[in-house]
Residue frames relative to the residue before (quaternion, step in Angstrom):
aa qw qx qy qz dx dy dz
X 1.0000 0.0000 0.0000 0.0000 0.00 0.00 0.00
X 0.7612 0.4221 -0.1879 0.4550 3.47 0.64 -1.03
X 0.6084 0.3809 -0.3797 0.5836 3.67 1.41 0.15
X 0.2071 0.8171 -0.4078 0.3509 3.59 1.21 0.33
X 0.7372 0.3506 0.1257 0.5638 2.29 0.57 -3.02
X 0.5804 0.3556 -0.5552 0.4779 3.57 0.10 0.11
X 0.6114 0.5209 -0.3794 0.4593 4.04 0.40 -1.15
X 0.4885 0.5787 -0.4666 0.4569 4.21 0.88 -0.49
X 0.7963 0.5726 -0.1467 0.1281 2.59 0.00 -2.07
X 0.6237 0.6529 -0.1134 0.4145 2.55 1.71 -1.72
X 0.7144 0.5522 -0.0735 0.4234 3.13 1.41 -1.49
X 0.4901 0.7134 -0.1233 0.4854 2.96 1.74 -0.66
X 0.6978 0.3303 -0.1272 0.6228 3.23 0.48 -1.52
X 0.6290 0.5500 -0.3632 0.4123 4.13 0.38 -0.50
X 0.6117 0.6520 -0.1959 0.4030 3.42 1.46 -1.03
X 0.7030 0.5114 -0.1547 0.4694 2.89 1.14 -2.13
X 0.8188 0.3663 -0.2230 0.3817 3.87 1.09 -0.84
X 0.4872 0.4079 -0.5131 0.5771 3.55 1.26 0.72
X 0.7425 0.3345 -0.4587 0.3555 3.36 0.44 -0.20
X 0.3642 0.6553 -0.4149 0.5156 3.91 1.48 -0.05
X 0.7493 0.4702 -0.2303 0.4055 3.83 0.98 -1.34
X 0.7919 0.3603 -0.2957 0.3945 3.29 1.02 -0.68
X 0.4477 0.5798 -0.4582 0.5034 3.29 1.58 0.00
X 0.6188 0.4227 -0.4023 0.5259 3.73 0.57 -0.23
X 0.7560 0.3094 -0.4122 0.4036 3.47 0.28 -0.74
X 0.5483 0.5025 -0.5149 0.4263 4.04 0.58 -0.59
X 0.6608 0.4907 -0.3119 0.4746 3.77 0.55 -0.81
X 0.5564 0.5364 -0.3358 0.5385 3.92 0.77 -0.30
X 0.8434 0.4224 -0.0417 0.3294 3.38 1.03 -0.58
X 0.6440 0.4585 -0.0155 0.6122 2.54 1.67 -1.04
X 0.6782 0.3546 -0.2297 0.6013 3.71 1.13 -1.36
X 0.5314 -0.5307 0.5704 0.3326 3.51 -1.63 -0.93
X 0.0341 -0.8289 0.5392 0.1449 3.58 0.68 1.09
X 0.5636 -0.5639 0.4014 0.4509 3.72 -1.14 -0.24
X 0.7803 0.0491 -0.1764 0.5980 3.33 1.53 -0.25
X 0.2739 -0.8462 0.4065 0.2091 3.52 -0.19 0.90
X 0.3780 0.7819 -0.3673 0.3329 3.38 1.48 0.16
X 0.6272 0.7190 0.0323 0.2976 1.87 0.78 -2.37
X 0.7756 0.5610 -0.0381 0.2870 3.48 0.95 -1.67
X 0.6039 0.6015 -0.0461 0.5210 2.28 1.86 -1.82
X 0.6450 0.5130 -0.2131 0.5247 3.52 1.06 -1.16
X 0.7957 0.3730 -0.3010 0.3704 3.61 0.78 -0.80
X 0.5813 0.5073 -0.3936 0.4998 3.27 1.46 -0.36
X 0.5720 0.5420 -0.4950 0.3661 4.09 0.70 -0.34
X 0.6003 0.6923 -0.2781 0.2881 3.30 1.29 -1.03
X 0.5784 0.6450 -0.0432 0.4975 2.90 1.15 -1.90
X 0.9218 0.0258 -0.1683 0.3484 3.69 0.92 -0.63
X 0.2148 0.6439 -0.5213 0.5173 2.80 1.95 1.19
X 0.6636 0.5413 -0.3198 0.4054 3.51 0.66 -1.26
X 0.7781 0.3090 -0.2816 0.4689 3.72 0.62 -1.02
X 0.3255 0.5029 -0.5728 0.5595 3.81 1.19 0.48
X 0.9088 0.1777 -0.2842 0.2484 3.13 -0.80 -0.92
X 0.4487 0.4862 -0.5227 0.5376 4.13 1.16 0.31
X 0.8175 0.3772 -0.3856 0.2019 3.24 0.25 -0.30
X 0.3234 0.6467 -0.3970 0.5653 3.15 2.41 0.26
X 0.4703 0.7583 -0.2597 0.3692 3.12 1.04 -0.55
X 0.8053 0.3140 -0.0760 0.4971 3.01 -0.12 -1.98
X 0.6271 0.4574 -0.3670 0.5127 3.87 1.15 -0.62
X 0.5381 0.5020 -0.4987 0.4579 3.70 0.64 -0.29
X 0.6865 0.4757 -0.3324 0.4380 4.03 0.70 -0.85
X 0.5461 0.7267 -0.1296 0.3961 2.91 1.19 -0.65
X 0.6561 0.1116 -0.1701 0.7267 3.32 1.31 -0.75
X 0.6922 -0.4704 0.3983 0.3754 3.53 0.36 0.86
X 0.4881 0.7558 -0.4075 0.1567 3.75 0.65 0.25
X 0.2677 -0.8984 0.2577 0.2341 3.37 0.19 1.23
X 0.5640 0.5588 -0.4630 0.3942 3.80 1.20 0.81
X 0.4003 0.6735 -0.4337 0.4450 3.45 1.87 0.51
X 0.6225 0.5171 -0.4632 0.3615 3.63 0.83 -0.54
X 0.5955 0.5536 -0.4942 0.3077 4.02 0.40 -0.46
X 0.6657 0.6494 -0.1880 0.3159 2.81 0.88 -2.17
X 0.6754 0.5229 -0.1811 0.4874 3.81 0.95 -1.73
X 0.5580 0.2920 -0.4767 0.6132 3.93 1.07 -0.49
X 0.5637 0.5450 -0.5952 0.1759 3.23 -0.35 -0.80
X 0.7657 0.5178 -0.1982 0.3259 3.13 0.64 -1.90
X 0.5968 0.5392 -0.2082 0.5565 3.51 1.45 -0.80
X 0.5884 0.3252 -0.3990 0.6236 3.84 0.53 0.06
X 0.7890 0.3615 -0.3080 0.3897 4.13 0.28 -0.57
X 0.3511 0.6961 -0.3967 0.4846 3.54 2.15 0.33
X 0.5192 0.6860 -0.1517 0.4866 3.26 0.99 -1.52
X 0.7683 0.2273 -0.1277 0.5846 3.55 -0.29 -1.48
X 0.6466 0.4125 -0.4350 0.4718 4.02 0.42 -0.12
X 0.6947 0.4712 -0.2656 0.4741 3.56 0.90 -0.74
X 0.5673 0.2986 -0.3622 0.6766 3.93 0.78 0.00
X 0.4492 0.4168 -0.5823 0.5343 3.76 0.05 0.40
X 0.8271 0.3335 -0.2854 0.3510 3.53 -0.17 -1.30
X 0.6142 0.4570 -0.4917 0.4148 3.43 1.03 -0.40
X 0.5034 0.7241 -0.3411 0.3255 3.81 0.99 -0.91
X 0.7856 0.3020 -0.0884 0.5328 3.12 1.08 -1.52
X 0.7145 -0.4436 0.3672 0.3973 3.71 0.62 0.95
X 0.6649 0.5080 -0.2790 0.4712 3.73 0.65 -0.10
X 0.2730 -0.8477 0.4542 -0.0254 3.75 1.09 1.66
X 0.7518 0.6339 -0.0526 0.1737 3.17 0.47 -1.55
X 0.6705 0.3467 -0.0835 0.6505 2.85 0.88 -1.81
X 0.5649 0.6009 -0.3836 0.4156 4.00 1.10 -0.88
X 0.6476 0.4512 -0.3180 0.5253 3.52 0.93 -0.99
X 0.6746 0.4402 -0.4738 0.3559 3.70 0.05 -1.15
X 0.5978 0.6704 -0.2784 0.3401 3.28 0.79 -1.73
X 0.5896 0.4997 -0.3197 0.5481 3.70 0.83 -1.31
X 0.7443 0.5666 -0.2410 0.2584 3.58 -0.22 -1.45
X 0.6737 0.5719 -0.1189 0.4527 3.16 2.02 -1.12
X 0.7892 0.3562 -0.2224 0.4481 2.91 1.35 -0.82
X 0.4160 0.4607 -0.5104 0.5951 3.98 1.54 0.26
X 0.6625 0.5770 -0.4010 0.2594 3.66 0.29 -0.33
X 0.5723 0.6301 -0.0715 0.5200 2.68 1.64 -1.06
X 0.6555 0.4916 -0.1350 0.5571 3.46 0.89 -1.44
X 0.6255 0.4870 -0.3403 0.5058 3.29 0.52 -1.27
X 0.9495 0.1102 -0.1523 0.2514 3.81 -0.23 -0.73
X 0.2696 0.7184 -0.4160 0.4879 2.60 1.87 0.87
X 0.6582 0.4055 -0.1776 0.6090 3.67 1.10 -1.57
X 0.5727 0.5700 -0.5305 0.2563 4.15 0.31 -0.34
X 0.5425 -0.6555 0.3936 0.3480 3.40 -1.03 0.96
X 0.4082 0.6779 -0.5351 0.2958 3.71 0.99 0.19
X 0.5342 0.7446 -0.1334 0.3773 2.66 1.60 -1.91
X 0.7213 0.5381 -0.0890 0.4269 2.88 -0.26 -2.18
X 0.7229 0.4579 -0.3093 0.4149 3.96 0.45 -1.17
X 0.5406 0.7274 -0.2210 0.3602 3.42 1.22 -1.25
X 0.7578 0.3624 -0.0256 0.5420 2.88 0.44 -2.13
X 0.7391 0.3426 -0.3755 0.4420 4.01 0.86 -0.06
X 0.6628 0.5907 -0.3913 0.2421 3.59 0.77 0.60
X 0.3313 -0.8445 0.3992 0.1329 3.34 -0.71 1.19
């Protein structure tokens, strides 16, 4: 159950940042960025990045035990993305964002977890 919820989460966050990319990239296109390279390049990123968490979260998902690095990873760099947002005046999405990633973490590390992902 609790590698379930980490495999959400995972999926979750992977969702939230291709769709984060393609709002940037429709806006790159559509608006007048100051660099439109620039825009373009950051929004491919953005949804290469949430492709491959969400390979991610589906590796946990079938119980695959090289999902467990990747999924902290992504949860410690939630964190540093979420005190950005509080920094920059943007409370909200910082909190949720936080909340997501101890969730994450939290049942990612639970020995339900942990037992799962160590059997051979």
């Amino acid at each position: 159950m609790t590698l379930s919820a980490a495999a959400a989460v995972e999926a979750l966050e992977g969702i939230a940042l291709v769709a984060v990319g393609l709002y940037v990239g429709v806006e790159a296109v559509a608006g007048s960025p100051n660099d439109l390279t620039s825009a373009v390049v950051l929004a491919l990123m953005a949804i290469a990045a949430g492709v491959g968490i969400v390979a991610v979260g589906r590796g946990l998902w079938q119980t695959r035990r090289w999902g467990r690095a990747p999924a902290l990873l992504t949860q410690i760099f939630a964190v540093i993305a979420a005190i950005s947002m509080i920094q920059s005046r943007r409370q909200a999405v910082g909190v949720v964002l936080i909340a997501l990633a101890v969730a994450g973490a939290a049942t990612l590390l639970s020995p339900p977890s942990t037992r799962a992902l160590d059997e051979d």
